[in-house]
C-alpha positions in Angstrom: 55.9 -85.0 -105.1 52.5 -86.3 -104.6 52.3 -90.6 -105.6 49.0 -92.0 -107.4 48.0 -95.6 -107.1 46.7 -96.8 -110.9 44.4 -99.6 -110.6 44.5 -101.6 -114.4 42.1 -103.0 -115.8 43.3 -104.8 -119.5 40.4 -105.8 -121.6 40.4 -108.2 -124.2 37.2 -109.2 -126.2 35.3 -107.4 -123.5 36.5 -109.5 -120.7 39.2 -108.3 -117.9 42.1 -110.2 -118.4 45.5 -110.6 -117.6 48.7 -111.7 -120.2 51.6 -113.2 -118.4 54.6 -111.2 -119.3 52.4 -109.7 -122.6 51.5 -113.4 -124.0 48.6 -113.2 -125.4 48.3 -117.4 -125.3 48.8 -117.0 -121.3 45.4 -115.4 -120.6 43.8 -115.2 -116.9 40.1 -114.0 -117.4 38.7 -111.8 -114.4 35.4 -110.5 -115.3 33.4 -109.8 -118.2 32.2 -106.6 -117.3 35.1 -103.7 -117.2 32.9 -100.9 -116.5 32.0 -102.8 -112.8 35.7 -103.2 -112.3 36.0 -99.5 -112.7 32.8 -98.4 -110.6 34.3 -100.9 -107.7 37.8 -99.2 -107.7 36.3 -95.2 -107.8 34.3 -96.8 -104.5 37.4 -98.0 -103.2 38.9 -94.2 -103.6 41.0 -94.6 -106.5 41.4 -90.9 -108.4 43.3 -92.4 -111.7 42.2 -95.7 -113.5 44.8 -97.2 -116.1 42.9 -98.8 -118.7 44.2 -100.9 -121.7 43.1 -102.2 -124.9 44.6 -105.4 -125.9 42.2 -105.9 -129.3 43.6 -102.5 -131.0 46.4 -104.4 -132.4 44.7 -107.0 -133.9 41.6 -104.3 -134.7 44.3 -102.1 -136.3 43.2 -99.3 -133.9 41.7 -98.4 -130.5 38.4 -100.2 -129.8 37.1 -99.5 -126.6 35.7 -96.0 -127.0 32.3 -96.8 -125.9 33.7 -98.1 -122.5 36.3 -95.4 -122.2 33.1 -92.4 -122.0 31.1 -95.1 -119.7 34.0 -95.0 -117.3 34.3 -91.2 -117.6 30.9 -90.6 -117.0 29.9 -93.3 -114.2 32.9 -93.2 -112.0 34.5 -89.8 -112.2 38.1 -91.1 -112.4 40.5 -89.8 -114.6 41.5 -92.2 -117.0 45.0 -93.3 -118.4 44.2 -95.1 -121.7 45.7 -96.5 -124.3 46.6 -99.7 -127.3 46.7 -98.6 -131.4 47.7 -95.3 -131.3 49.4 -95.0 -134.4 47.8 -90.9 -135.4 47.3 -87.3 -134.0 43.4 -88.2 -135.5 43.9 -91.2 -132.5 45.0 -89.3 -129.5 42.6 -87.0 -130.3 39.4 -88.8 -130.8 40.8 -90.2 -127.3 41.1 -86.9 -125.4 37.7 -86.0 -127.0 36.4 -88.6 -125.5 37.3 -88.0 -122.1 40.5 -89.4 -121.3 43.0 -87.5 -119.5 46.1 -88.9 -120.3 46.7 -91.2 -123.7 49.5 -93.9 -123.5 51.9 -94.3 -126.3 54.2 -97.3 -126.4 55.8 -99.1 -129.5 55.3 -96.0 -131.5 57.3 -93.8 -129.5 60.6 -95.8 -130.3 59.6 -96.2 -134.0 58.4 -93.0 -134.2 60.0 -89.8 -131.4 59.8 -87.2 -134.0 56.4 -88.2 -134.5 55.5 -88.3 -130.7 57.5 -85.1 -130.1 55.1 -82.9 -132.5 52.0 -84.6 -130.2 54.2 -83.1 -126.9 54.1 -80.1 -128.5 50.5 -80.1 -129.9 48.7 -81.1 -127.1 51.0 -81.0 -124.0 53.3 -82.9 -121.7 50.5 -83.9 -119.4 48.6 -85.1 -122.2 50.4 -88.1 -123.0 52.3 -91.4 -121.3 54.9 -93.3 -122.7 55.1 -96.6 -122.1 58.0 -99.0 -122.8 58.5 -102.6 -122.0 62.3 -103.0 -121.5 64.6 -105.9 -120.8 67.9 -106.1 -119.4 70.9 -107.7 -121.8 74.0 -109.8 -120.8 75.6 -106.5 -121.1 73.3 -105.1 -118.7 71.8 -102.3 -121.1 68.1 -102.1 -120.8 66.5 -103.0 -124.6 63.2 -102.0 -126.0 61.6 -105.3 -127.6 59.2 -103.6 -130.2 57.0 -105.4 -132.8 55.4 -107.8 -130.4 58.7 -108.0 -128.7 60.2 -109.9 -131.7 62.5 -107.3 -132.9 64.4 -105.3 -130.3 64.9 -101.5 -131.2 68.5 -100.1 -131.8 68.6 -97.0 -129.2 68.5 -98.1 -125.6 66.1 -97.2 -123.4 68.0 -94.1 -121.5 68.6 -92.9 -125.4 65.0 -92.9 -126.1 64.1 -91.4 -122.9 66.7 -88.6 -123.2 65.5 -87.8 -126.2 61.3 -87.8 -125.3 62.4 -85.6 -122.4 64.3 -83.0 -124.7 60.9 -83.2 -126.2 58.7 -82.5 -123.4 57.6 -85.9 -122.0 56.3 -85.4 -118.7 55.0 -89.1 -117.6 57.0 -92.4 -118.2 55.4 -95.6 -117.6 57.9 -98.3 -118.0 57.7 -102.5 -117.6 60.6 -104.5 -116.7 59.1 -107.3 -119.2 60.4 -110.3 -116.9 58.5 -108.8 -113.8 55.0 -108.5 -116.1 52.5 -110.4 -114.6 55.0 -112.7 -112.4 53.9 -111.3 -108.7 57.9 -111.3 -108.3 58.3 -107.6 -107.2 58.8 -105.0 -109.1 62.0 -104.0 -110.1 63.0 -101.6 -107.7 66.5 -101.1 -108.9 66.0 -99.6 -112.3 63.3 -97.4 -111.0 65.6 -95.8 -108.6 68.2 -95.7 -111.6 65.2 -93.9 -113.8 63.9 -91.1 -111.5 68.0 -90.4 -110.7 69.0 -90.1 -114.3 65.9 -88.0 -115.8 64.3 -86.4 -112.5 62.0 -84.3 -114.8 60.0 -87.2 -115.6 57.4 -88.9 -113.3 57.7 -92.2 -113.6 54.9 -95.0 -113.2 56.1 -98.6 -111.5 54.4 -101.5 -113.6 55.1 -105.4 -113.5 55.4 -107.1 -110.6 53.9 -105.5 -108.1 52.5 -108.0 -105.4 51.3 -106.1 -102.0 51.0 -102.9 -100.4 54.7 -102.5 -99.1 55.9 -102.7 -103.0 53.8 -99.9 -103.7 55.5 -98.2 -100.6 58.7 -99.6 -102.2 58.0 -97.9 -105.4 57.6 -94.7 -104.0 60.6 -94.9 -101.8 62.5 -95.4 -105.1 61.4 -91.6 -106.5 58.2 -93.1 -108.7 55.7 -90.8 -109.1 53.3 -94.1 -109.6 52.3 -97.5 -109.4 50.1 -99.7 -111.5 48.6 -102.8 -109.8 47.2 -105.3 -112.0 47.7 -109.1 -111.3 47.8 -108.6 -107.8 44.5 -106.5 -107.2 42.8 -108.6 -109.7 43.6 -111.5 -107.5 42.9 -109.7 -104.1 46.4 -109.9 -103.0 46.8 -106.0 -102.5 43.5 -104.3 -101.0 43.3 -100.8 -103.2 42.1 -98.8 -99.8 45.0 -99.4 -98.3 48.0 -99.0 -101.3 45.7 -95.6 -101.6 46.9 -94.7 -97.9 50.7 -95.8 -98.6 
C-alpha cells in the first residue's frame, strides 16, 4: 500500500498557525502568507497538501476558497481541505474548486446518514473523515464534538463501522492529547485502527515529531501522515519524511 506524507498548513485570519491540542486561545503564528507555505512544500516534493480552515466555524462556513484555487493552480499538489462543511452545496462548491479530497469531521458523528448519501453521491475517494478522539478511564476511545464540550454517545469504532458500511475510504483520525504536543503520535491505536477496519486508509495526525515517527506510522499499517507542528518548526525536514 503506497504511504503519502501530508504537510498542514492551518490558517487562521490569513496567518499559518498552530492550536495546541485544538485551543484556539493557544495560538503559535508561522507565517502570514499560506500560499508560500504551499509553493515551498510542492518544491520540497510533497504530492498531497492538507489544508485547514480554522475561521469556517466562527464564519459559519468555509472561507478560504480564494486560497484553495491559488494552491491548485500554483503548486500542482493535490489538496486535502476542509472546516464548515455542514451541505452537499459545501463539498461541492469545494470539489469545483479544485480540491481533491474534502474533510468531514464533527458532522460525520452528528450526521452518518447524511455523510453516507455524500459517499454515495460523490465517491469514497472524494471525501475524509476526520475525528478527534480521546481515550476514557474505561479505555474506550470518545468523540468530543461541539468544540469538544459535549462527547458523542457512539464510540469511535461504532462510528467508523458504520462510515465503512457506507463506503468511507480515508480516515483521518487525532488522538486529541497528542495534538500539537510533539509527544509522538499514538502509535498504538493506529495499529489497533488499520487491524480492526483494514478497508480504510488511515491518516496519522497529532504528535508527530521527526522523520522516524512517520516511519513509525507506517510501520503501524497507516496509509498516511500529517506533519504540522513539527515541520512548521523545522524539526522534521519534508525531503526526507517523503523518502521514508
Amino acid at each position: 500500500m503506497s504511504f503519502t506524507v501530508y504537510p498542514a498548513i492551518d490558517v487562521r485570519e490569513g496567518r499559518v498557525v498552530r492550536l495546541r491540542q485544538g485551543d484556539y486561545a493557544d495560538e503559535t503564528r508561522y507565517g502570514d502568507d499560506p500560499l508560500a507555505f504551499a509553493v515551498r512544500y510542492a518544491q520540497a516534493g510533497a504530492k498531497w497538501l492538507h489544508l485547514v480552515d480554522l475561521d469556517a466555524a466562527k464564519a459559519g462556513g468555509y472561507t478560504l476558497l480564494p486560497l484553495l484555487r491559488a494552491i491548485v493552480a500554483q503548486t500542482g499538489l493535490q489538496v486535502q481541505t476542509g472546516g464548515g462543511v455542514r451541505s452537499r452545496a459545501d463539498l461541492a462548491s469545494l470539489l469545483d474548486v479544485g480540491a481533491a479530497r474534502v474533510v468531514i469531521g464533527s458532522l460525520a458523528v452528528r450526521e452518518p446518514g447524511t455523510v453516507a448519501e455524500w459517499l454515495a453521491d460523490f465517491g469514497g475517494d472524494r471525501i475524509t473523515v476526520a475525528l478527534d478522539a480521546r481515550q476514557d478511564e474505561a479505555g474506550a476511545w470518545r468523540l468530543p464534538v461541539h468544540g469538544w464540550t459535549q462527547v458523542a454517545e457512539e464510540t469511535l469504532d461504532e462510528v467508523l463501522a458504520r462510515h465503512a458500511d457506507a463506503g468511507l475510504v480515508h480516515l483521518l483520525c487525532t488522538d486529541i492529547a497528542r495534538d500539537g504536543m510533539l509527544a509522538g503520535p499514538n502509535i498504538d491505536l493506529y495499529r489497533r485502527l488499520c487491524e480492526h477496519h483494514p478497508d480504510l486508509r488511515v491518516q496519522a495526525s497529532g504528535g508527530i515529531r521527526d522523520v522516524a515517527d512517520v516511519g513509525a506510522a507506517r510501520v503501524a499499517g497507516c496509509s498516511g501522515a500529517v506533519l504540522g507542528k513539527a515541520l512548521l518548526e523545522g524539526r522534521v525536514d519534508l525531503r526526507g519524511a517523503l523518502a521514508c
